[in-house]
LOKOLVEX-615603 format. One record per residue (C-alpha): y, x, z; residue in one letter. Coordinates in pm, whole numbers, padded with zeros to 5 digits, always signed. Each point is the difference from the previous one (the first is absolute). Example, Ala and Ser with C-alpha at 12.3 -4.5 7.8 and 13.67 -1.06 7.14 Angstrom:
! residues 2
-00450+01230+00780a/+00344+00137-00066s/
END
This chain:
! residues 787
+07613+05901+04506x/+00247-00130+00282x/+00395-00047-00128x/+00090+00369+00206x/-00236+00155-00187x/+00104-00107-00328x/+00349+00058+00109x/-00087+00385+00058x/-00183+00002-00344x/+00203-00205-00252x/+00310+00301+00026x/-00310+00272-00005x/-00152-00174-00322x/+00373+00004-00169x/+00042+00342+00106x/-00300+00139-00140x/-00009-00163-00334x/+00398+00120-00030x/-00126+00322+00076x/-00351+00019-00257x/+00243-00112-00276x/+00326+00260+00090x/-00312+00280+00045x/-00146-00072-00319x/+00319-00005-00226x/+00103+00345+00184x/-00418+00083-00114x/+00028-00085-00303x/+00355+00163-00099x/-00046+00354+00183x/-00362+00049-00102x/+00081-00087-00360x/+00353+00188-00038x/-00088+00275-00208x/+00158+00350+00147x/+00291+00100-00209x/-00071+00396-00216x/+00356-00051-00129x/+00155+00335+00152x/+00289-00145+00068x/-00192-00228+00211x/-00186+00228+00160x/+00090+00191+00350x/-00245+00079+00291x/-00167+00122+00322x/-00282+00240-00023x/-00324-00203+00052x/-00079-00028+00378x/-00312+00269+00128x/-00325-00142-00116x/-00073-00027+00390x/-00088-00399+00033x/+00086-00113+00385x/-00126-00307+00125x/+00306-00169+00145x/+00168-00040+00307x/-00261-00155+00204x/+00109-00331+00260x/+00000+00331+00244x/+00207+00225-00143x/-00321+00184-00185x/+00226+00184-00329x/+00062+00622-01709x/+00238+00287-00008x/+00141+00019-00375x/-00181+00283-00114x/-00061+00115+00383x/+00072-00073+00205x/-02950+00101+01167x/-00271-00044-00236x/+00086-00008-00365x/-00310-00113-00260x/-00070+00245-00264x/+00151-00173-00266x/+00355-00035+00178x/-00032+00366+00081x/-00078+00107-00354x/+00288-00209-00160x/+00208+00143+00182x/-00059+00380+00019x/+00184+00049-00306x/+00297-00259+00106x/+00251+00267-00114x/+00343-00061-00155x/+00018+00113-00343x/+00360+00122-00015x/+00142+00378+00057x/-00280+00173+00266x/+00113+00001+00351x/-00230+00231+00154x/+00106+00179+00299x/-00242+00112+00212x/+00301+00063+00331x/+00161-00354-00089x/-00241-00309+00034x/+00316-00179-00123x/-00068+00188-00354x/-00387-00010-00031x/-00119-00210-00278x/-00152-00270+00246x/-00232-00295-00051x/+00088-00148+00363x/+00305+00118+00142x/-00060+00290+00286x/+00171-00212+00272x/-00231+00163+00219x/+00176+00331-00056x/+00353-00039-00110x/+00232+00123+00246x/+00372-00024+00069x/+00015+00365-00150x/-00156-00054-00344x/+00290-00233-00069x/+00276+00175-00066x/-00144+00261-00219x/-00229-00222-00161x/+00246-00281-00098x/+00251+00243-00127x/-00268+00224-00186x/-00100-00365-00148x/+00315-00079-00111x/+00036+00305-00182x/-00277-00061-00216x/+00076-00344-00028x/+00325+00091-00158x/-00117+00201-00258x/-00193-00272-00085x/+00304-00217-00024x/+00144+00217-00243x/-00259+00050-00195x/-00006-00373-00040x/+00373-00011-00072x/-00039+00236-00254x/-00326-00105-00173x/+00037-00403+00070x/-00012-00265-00297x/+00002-00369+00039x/-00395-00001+00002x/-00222-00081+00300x/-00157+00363+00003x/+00322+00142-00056x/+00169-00160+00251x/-00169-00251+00213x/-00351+00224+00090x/+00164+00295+00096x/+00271-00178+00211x/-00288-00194+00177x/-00136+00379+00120x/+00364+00124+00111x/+00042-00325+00218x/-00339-00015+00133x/-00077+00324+00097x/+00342-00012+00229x/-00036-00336+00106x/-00385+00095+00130x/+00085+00303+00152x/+00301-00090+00202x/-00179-00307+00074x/-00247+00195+00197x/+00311+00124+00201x/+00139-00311+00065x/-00315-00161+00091x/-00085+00275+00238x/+00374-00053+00167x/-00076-00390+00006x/-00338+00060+00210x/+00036+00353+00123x/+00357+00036+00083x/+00097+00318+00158x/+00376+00200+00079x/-00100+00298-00287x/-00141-00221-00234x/+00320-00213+00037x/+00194+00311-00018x/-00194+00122-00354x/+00074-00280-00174x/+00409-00048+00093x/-00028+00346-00170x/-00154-00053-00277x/+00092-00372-00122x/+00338+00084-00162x/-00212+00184-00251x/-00227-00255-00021x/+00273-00292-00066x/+00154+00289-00195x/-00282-00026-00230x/-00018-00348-00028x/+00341-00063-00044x/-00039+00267-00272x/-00334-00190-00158x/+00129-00311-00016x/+00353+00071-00121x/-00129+00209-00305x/+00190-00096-00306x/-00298+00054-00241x/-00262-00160+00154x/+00225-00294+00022x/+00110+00009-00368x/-00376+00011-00083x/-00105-00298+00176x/+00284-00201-00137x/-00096+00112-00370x/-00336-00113+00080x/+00170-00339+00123x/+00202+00002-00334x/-00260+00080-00242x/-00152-00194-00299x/-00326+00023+00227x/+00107-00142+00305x/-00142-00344-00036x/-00319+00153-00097x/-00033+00148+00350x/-00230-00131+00306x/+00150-00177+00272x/-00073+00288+00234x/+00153+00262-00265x/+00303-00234-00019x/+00027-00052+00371x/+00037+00328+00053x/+00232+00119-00196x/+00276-00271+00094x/-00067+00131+00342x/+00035+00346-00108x/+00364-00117-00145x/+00093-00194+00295x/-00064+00254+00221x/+00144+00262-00186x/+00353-00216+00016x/-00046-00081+00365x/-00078+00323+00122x/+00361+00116-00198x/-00085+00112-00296x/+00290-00147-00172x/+00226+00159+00239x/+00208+00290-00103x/+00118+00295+00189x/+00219-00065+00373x/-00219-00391-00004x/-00307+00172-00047x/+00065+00273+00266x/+00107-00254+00243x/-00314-00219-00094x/-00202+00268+00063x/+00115+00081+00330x/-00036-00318+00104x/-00357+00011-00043x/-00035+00310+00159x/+00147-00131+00308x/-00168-00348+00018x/-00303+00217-00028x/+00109+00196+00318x/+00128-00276+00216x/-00327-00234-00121x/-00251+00269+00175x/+00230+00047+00276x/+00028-00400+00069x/-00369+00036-00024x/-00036+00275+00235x/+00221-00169+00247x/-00201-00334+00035x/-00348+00271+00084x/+00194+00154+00240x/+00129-00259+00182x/-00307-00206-00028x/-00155+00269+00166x/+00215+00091+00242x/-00025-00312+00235x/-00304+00016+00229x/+00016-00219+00316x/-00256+00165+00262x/-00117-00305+00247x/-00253+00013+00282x/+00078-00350+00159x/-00310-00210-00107x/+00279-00318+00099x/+00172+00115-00327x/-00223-00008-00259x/-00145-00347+00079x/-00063-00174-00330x/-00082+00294-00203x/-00348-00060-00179x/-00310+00261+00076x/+00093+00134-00325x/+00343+00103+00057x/-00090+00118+00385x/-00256+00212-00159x/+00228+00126-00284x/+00295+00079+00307x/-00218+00187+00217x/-00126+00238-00349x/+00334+00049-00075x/+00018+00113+00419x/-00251+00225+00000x/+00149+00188-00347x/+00313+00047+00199x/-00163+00143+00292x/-00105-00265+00219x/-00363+00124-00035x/-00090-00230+00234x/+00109-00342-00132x/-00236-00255-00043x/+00056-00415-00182x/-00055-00127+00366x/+00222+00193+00218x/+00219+00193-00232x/+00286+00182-00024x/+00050-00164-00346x/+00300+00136-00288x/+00154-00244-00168x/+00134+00076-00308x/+00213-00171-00366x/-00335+00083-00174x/-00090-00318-00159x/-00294-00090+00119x/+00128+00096+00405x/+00335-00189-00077x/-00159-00338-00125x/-00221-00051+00248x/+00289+00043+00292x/+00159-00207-00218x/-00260-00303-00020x/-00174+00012+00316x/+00217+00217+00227x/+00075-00262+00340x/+00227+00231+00132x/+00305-00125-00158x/+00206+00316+00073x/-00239+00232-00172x/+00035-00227-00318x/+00372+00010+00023x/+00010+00402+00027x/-00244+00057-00277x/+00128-00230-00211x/+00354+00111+00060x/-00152+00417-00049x/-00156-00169-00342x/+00333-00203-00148x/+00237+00258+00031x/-00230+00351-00094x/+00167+00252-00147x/+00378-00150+00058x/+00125+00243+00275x/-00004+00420+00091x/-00113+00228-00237x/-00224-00214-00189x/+00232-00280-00048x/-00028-00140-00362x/+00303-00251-00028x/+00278+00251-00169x/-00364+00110-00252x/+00029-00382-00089x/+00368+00023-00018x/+00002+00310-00264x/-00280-00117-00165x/+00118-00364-00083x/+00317+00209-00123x/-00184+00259-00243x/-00182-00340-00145x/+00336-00174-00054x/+00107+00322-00185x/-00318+00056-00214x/+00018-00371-00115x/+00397+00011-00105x/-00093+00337-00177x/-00213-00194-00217x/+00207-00287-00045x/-00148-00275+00232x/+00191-00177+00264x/-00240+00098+00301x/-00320+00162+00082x/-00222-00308+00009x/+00127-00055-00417x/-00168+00332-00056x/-00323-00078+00217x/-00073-00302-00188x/+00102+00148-00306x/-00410+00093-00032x/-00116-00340+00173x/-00102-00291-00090x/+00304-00217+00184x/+00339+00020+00002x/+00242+00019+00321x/+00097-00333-00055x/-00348-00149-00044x/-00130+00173+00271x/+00290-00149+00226x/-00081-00339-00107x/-00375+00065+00098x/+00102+00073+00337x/+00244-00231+00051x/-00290-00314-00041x/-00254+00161+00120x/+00244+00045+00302x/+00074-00364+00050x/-00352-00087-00058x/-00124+00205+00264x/+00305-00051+00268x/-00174-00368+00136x/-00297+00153+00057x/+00126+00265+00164x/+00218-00199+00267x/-00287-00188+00078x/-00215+00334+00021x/+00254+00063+00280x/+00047-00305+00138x/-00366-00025+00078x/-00040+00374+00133x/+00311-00090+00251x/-00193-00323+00095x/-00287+00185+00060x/+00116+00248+00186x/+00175-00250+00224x/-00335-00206+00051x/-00137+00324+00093x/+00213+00082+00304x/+00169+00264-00205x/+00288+00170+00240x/+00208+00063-00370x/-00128-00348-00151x/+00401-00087+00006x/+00081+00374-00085x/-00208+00108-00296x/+00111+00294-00118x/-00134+00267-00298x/-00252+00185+00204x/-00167-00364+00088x/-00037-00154-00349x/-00324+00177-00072x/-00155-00047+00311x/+00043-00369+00101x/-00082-00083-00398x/-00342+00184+00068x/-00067-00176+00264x/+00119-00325-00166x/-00211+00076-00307x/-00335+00094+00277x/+00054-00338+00115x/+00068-00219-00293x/-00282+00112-00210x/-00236+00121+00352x/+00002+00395-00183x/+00070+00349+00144x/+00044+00243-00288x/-00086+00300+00267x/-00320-00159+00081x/-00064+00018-00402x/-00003+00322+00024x/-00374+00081+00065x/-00048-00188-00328x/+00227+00195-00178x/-00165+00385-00008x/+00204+00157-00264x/-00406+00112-00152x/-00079-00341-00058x/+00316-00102-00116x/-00004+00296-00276x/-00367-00151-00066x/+00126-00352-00062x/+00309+00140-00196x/-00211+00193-00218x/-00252-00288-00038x/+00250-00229-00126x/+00147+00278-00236x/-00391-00033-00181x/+00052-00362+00016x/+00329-00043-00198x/+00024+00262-00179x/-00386+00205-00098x/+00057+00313+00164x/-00172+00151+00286x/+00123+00284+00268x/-00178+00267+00161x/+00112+00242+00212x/+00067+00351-00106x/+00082+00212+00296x/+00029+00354-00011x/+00042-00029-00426x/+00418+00054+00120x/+00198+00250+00247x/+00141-00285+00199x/+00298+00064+00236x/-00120-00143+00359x/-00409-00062+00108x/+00084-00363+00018x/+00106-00067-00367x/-00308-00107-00215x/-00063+00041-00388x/-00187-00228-00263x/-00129+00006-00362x/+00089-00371-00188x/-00286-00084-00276x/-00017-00242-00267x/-00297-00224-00037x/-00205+00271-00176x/+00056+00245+00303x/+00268+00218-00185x/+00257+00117+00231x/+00333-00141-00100x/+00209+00102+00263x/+00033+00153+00358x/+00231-00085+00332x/+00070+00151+00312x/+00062-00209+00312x/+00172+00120+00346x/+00013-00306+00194x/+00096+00123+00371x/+00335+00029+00161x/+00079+00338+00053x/+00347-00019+00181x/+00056+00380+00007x/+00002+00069-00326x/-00071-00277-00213x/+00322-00270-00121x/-00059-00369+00069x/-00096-00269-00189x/-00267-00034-00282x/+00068+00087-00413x/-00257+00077-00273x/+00096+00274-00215x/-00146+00197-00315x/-00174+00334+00004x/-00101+00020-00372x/+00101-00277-00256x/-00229-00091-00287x/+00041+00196-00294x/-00096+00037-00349x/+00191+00335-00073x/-00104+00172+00267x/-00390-00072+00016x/-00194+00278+00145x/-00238+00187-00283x/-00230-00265-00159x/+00125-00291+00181x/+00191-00291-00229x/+00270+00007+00356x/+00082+00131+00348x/-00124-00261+00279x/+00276-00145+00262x/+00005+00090+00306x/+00190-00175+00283x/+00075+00007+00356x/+00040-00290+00270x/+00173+00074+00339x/+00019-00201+00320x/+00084+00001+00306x/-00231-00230+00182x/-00171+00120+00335x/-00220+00268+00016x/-00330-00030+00168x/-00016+00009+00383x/-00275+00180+00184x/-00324-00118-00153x/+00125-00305-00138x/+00121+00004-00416x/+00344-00092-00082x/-00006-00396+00037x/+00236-00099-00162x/+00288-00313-00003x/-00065-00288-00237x/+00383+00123-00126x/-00172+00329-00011x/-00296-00137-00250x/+00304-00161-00217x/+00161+00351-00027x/-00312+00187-00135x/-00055-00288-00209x/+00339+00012-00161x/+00004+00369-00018x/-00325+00001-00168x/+00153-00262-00287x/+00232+00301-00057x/-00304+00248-00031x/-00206-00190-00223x/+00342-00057-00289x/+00051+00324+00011x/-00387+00072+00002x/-00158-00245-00243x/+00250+00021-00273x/-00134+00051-00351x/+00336+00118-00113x/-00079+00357-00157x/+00362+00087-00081x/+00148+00161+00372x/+00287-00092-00010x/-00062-00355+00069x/-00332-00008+00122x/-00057-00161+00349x/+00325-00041+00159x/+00169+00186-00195x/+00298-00174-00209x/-00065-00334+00149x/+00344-00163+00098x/+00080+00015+00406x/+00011-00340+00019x/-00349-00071-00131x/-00204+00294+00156x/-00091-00182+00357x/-00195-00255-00201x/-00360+00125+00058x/+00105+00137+00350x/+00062-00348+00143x/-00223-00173-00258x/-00281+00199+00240x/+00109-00144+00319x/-00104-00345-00115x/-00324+00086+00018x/+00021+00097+00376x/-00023-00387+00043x/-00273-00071-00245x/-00282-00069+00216x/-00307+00154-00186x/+00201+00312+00038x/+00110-00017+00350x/-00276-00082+00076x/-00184+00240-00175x/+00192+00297+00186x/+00055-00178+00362x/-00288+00154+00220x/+00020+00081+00327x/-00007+00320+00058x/-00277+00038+00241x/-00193-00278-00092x/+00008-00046-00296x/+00052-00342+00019x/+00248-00194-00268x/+00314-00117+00071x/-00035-00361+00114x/+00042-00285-00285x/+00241-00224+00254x/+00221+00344+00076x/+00030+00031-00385x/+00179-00353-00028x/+00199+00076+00245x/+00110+00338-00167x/+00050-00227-00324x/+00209-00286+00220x/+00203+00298+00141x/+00092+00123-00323x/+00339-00152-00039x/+00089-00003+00368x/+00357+00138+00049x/+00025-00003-00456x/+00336-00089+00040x/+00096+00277+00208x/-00186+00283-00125x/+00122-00107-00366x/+00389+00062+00134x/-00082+00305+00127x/-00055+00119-00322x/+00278-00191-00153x/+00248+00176+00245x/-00144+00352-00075x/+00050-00081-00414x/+00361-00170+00075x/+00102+00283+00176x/-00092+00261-00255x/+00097-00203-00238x/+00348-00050+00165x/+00065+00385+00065x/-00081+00086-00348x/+00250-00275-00162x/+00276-00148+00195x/-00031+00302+00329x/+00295+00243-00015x/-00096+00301+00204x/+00351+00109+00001x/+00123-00314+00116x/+00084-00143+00329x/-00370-00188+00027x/-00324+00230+00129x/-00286-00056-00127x/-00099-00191+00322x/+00266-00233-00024x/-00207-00077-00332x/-00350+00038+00183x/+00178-00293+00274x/+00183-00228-00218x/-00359-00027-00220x/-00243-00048+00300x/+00273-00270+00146x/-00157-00246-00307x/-00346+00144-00004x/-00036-00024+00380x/+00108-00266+00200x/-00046+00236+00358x/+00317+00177+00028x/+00034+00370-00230x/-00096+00244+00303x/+00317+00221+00069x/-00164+00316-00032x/-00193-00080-00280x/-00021+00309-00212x/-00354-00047-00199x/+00214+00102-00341x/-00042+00401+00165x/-00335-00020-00025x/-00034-00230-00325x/-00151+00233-00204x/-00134-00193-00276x/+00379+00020-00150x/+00101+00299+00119x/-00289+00224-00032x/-00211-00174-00217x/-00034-00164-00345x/+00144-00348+00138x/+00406+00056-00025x/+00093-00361-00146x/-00327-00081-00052x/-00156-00085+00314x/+00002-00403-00162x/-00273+00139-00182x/-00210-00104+00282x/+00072-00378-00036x/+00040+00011-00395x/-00327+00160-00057x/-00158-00258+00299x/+00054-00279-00253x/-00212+00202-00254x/-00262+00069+00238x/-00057-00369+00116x/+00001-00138-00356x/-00236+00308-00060x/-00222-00118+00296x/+00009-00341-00067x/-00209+00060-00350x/-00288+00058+00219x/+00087-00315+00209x/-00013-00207-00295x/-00322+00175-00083x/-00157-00107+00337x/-00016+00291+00250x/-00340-00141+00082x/-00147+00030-00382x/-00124+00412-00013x/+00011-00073-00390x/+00286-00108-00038x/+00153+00224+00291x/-00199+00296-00231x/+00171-00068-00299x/+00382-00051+00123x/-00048+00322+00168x/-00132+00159-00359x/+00335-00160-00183x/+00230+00166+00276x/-00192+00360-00004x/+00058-00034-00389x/+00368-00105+00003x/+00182+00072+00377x/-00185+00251+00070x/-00060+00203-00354x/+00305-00044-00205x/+00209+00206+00277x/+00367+00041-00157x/-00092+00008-00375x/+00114-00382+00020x/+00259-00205+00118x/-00045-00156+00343x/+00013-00349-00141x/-00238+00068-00289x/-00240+00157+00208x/+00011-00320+00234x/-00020-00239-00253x/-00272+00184-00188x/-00171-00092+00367x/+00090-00296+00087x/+00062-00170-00308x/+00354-00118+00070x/+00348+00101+00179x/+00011+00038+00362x/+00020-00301+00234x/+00161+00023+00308x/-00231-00284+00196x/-00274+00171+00098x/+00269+00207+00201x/+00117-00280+00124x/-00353-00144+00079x/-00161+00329+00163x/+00355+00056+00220x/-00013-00390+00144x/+00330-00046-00176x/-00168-00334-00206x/-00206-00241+00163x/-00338+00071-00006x/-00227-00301-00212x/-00181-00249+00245x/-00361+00148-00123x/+00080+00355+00112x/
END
C-alpha cells in the first residue's frame, strides 16, 4: 500500500470506527428506552397511513390512529366465505357496503362514495355507542368489538383511497373532499372517546396486568397513547381547535397530493428532431413514441418518432442518465425540481399552512414542535436522530467530493463542452457514463435480462428458499382495478393458503401517483375469522411505477427497478407472513416508524446475492443467463457514488427534521431557505436557485413520513445487521441459508407489532444492533483484504 494511499485511508479508518462506536451507543440507548405510559408524559400525532413508500429514489422516485387469473381450488374455497363478521353490510346498489371477500375495485365508482361512506359511518356509530355504553375493561368487552369498528372503516375507505392512488379521476377527487370531514369526524370521535380510553387504562391498572401477553399488553399502551395524542385529554375550546386542525391537515394533505399528479402530468415535451433525443436507450425511444401515439400521433414509431417526453419516472430518468442533449436534461430536470411550485397548482403556501397547523397541534398537546410529537411513537428521539445524521454526514462527505471530483475529471477527459461547468441536470449523466466505464456496464443494456416475469420467478423462488412458502398465481379469484394488475394466493409448506397480494407494477401517468408503497387490504385477524376458520387471511397490495411493456416486448426492467420490487415485496411478506392473530398488531400494524423498513431493505440485499440474480437474470429472448463476469461487475458497482447517494438521503431527513423542530413558518425564513442552507453541507455543487423539490416532497406532506423520513437510515442499520446473519451463515451454504431464513420468518417476519422492535431483533439475531455491517455494505469501512 503506497504512503498516498494510506494517507487517504488512515482519516477514513478513524472516521469509521468514531462513527460504529457513536452509532452503536445512539443503538443501544433509543432501541432500549422504554416509551413512557405516564399520561403526563404522553402527547401525540395520529399514526402515519399504513401506506409503506419506498423512499426518495437517487432520481427523485417518492398507520392512521384508529384510521386513518387462475386461482387453485383450495385458495378459491378458503376464501368464498372471507366475510367480516361484524354488523352486515349488504347493499346490493353500494359495492362499498356488500359484505366482500375481495374488495370490488373492479366496480366501485366515484358515485358509491359519498353515500356509501356516510351510510357506513352511520352504522359505525351506533356501534360506537353501543360500545360506550356496554364496554368493561375486558378484551371482548372492549378490545374485539373496537377491532370491528376500526377495521371495517379502515378497509372500506381504504378501497377509496387506493382507487384515488391508482385510478385518480376529477369526481372521484371531488367525492371524497365531500365526504372526509365525516370521515375524520368519526375518527376524531373514535379515538377521543372517554370510555374506551378509561377501559384500556383500567386494564393497564389492574391486578391482572402482568398476567397479560406481550401482544395483549402492547396493545393496550398503544390504545392509551393514542387516545392522549389524538386529544383525548383535551377539554372543550383545545379540543375544538385540535380537531380542526386535523380536519384541515386532512384537506390540504390530499390537495398537496393532488397537486404533485397534476403537475406531474401536465408537462409533456412533443419532439420530432431525431438530433434531440440522441442518447436515449431503445427502451425509452420505444416508451416516447407509445406515449405519442396515445396523444394522437398515431403514426409515431421508436425510430423516427414524434416522441412525448414526460416527469413520469421511468421517461424522466432515462433523459436524465443518458439524454446527450444537454438542454433537454436541463429543461426536464428544471420541469421535475420545481413541480407543483407555481399557477394554480402551486404547493408552497400548502407547505406553509401545513407546517403551521403541525406547530399548533403539537403546542396543544404540550410538546415544543411537531417532530416531539412524531417521535413520540418511534423508536428515536429528535436528538438521537440528529446525532445519527450528523456522523453519518461527515462519514459520507469524503466520499462524496471525490464522487464528484472524479465525475468532473471524467467529463473533462471526455471532451465534455460543460466538463468546467457541471451543473444539476449533468450529475446523473456524466456519473453514468463514468460508472459504464469504470466497471465496463450499461444498466440499459441489462435490461433484456431483466423481464419483470422472470424477475417475479426469481423473487418468488427465493421467497421458498428463505422462508417455506410457495406462490401461485390467482388471477381472476379478485375484481382488480386495471388489466395490468395481477393477483396471487401465498401457501405454507403444506399448500394452505396463508395469504394473498395484488401487484400493479406499470406507470400509468394519467391516473396513477408516482412512486412505489405496499399497503394492506385485509390484516390478519383472530376476531374476525370468517365461519369455521381459526382467522381472516392478509391481504396486501404492492404498487410501482416501473415501465410498462412496449410493443411485444415485457416490461424489462432497471436493476434499480428489481431493488424496488424486492423491497416492496419485504413489506408484503411482514405484513403477509405474520403469525400474530390479535389485528391490531399483526403484520405492520403497531410496529414503531422507525423500525418498519427493516424487511423492505433487508430484501434488496439479496438483489446482489448471486444464486438469486442469477437465478432471475435471463434474457428475455434467449433465454440465456445473465453473464457470471457482468454479475461482478454489478457487485463491484455496488458502492459506486455511496457517498453521494447516502447524503441525498441525509438532506431529505435533515430537512424534515429541521422544519418540524427549529423551522418557524411564520418567521422571516421559507422553507427553502431551510431546503438551501441543508443541501449547502450535504452537497458540495452549489443549492440550485430554483430548487423547489420540498412542493413535491410528499413523503412529509402527504404521507406517513412528517419527521420521520430518518426512518430510512435508522431502520438501514437494522436491515444490514439483519442481512449480515445470513453472511455469517455463508450465503453459499443452502442449509445454513435455509435455516436463517426459518429464524427470521419466525421472529421479523411473524411477531408483527405484538413486540418491541428491539426484542423482536434480538430474539433474531441474538444480540443488539451493530452498526458495521452498514458501514461495510455502504463502503464507509474498508473492506478486509480476502473480500
Amino acid at each position: 500500500m503506497g504512503q498516498r494511499t494510506t494517507r487517504l485511508l488512515l482519516p477514513l479508518i478513524a472516521t469509521s470506527a468514531i462513527l460504529l462506536l457513536t452509532m452503536l451507543s445512539l443503538l443501544r440507548f433509543s432501541l432500549t428506552r422504554s416509551l413512557p405510559i405516564s399520561l403526563s408524559l404522553l402527547r401525540q400525532q395520529s399514526k402515519p397511513s399504513l401506506s409503506l413508500s419506498c423512499p426518495v429514489l437517487p432520481l427523485s422516485y417518492p398507520f392512521s390512529s384508529y384510521l386513518r387469473h387462475r386461482s387453485t381450488p383450495i385458495c378459491a374455497a378458503t376464501m368464498a366465505s372471507h366475510s367480516h363478521p361484524s354488523a352486515p353490510f349488504l347493499d346490493s346498489d353500494n359495492p362499498l357496503l356488500s359484505d366482500f371477500a375481495f374488495p370490488p375495485f373492479d366496480v366501485v365508482e366515484a358515485k358509491h362514495v359519498q353515500p356509501g361512506i356516510k351510510d357506513l359511518i352511520r352504522r359505525l356509530e351506533g356501534d360506537l355507542v353501543e360500545l360506550e355504553t356496554t364496554v368493561e375493561p375486558t378484551w371482548p368487552k372492549l378490545v374485539e368489538p373496537l377491532e370491528r369498528i376500526v377495521d371495517r372503516l379502515q378497509v372500506v375507505w381504504g378501497v377509496v383511497n387506493h382507487l384515488k392512488s391508482v385510478k385518480d379521476s376529477s369526481d372521484l377527487r371531488s367525492a371524497i373532499e365531500e365526504i372526509q370531514p365525516e370521515k375524520v369526524k368519526f375518527g376524531l370521535r373514535l379515538s377521543q372517546s372517554k370510555p374506551i380510553y378509561e377501559a384500556f387504562k383500567s386494564i393497564r391498572n389492574s391486578p391482572s396486568w402482568e398476567s397479560l401477553t406481550d401482544a395483549h399488553k402492547r396493545i393496550v399502551e398503544d390504545k392509551i397513547k393514542e387516545a392522549v395524542l389524538d386529544g383525548v385529554a383535551l377539554e372543550d375550546e383545545k379540543r375544538e381547535k385540535f380537531n380542526e386542525i386535523q380536519q384541515e391537515l386532512e384537506k390540504l394533505s390530499q390537495k398537496f397530493s393532488e397537486n404533485v399528479l397534476d403537475a406531474t402530468k401536465r408537462f409533456q415535451k412533443l419532439i420530432v428532431d431525431k438530433k434531440e433525443v440522441e442518447g436515449l436507450p431503445a427502451t425509452a425511444l420505444g416508451l416516447a413514441a407509445q406515449t405519442a401515439v396515445s396523444k394522437g400521433h398515431e403514426n409515431a414509431t421508436p425510430e423516427n418518432g414524434p416522441w412525448i417526453i414526460t416527469l413520469d419516472a421511468p421517461s424522466y430518468m432515462a433523459v436524465m442518465l443518458h439524454a446527450c442533449n444537454r438542454s433537454l436534461r436541463e429543461e426536464v430536470y428544471k420541469a421535475y425540481i420545481t413541480r407543483a411550485s407555481s399557477g394554480d397548482l402551486d404547493n408552497t403556501d400548502i407547505i406553509t399552512q401545513i407546517l403551521k397547523l403541525r406547530l399548533q397541534k403539537a403546542k396543544l398537546l404540550g410538546y415544543n414542535n411537531y417532530a416531539e410529537v412524531s417521535l413520540a411513537t418511534k423508536m428515536a428521539t429528535v436528538e438521537r436522530v440528529e446525532e445519527l445524521l450528523e456522523k453519518l454526514r461527515v462519514a459520507s462527505w469524503d466520499h462524496h467530493v471525490k464522487d464528484i471530483e472524479e465525475m468532473k475529471a471524467f467529463a473533462k477527459e471526455s471532451g465534455a463542452p460543460e466538463a468546467n461547468d457541471i451543473d444539476h441536470w449533468d450529475v446523473n449523466f456524466w456519473s453514468e457514463r463514468l460508472r459504464e466505464a469504470k466497471y465496463d456496464i450499461n444498466e440499459e443494456e441489462l435490461r433484456p435480462y431483466f423481464a419483470l416475469p422472470k424477475v417475479l420467478d426469481g423473487l418468488f423462488t427465493l421467497a421458498n428458499k428463505l422462508f417455506g412458502v410457495s406462490i401461485e398465481a390467482a388471477d381472476g379469484l379478485a375484481p382488480v382495478w386495471n388489466p395490468d394488475v395481477r393477483f396471487y394466493c401465498v401457501k405454507d409448506s403444506s399448500g394452505q393458503p396463508i395469504a394473498y397480494f395484488y401487484f400493479d407494477p406499470y406507470s400509468r401517468p394519467a391516473e396513477k401517483r408516482g412512486g412505489a408503497w405496499m399497503d394492506e387490504v385485509f390484516a390478519r385477524s383472530r376476531v374476525l375469522a370468517p365461519p369455521g376458520a381459526p382467522v381472516r387471511l392478509p391481504i396486501a397490495h404492492m404498487v410501482c411505477n416501473q415501465m410498462p411493456p412496449v410493443g411485444d416486448k415485457p416490461s424489462l426492467m432497471t436493476f434499480r427497478e428489481v431493488e424496488t420490487v424486492f423491497h416492496e415485496f419485504g413489506h408484503a411478506l411482514q405484513h403477509m407472513l405474520t403469525k400474530q392473530d390479535e389485528g391490531l398488531v399483526a403484520g405492520i400494524r403497531g410496529i414503531e416508524w422507525d423500525a418498519v423498513e427493516l424487511p423492505s431493505q433487508f430484501m434488496e440485499n439479496w438483489c446482489y446475492h448471486k444464486e438469486t440474480l442469477l437465478g432471475l437474470a435471463k434474457h428475455y429472448e434467449t433465454g440465456e443467463p445473465l453473464p457470471e463476469e457482468i454479475y461482478s461487475k454489478l457487485l463491484a458497482a455496488k458502492t459506486f457514488r455511496a457517498g453521494s447517494l447516502s447524503l441525498r438521503q441525509i438532506r431529505f431527513a435533515s430537512v424534515d427534521l429541521e422544519l418540524h423542530t427549529t423551522f418557524d413558518p411564520s418567521g422571516d425564513l421559507s422553507i427553502f431557505d431551510v431546503d438551501r442552507k441543508v443541501a449547502e453541507r450535504t452537497y458540495i455543487l452549489p443549492p440550485f436557485p430554483e430548487d423547489r423539490f420540498l412542493c413535491s416532497f410528499s413523503h412529509i406532506f402527504a404521507g406517513g413520513y412528517a419527521a420521520g423520513y430518518y426512518s430510512y437510515k435508522w431502520a438501514e442499520v437494522l436491515s444490514a445487521d439483519a442481512f449480515s446473519a445470513f453472511e455469517d451463515a455463508g450465503l453459499e451454504d443452502d442449509k445454513a441459508i435455509k435455516e436463517t431464513g426459518h429464524r427470521f420468518r419466525e421472529t421479523i417476519l411473524a411477531l408483527g407489532g405484538g413486540k418491541s422492535p428491539l426484542e423482536v431483533f434480538v430474539a433474531f439475531r441474538g444480540r443488539e444492533p451493530s452498526p458495521e455491517p452498514l458501514l461495510r455494505h455502504n463502503g464507509l469501512l474498508p473492506m478486509p483484504a480476502s473480500a
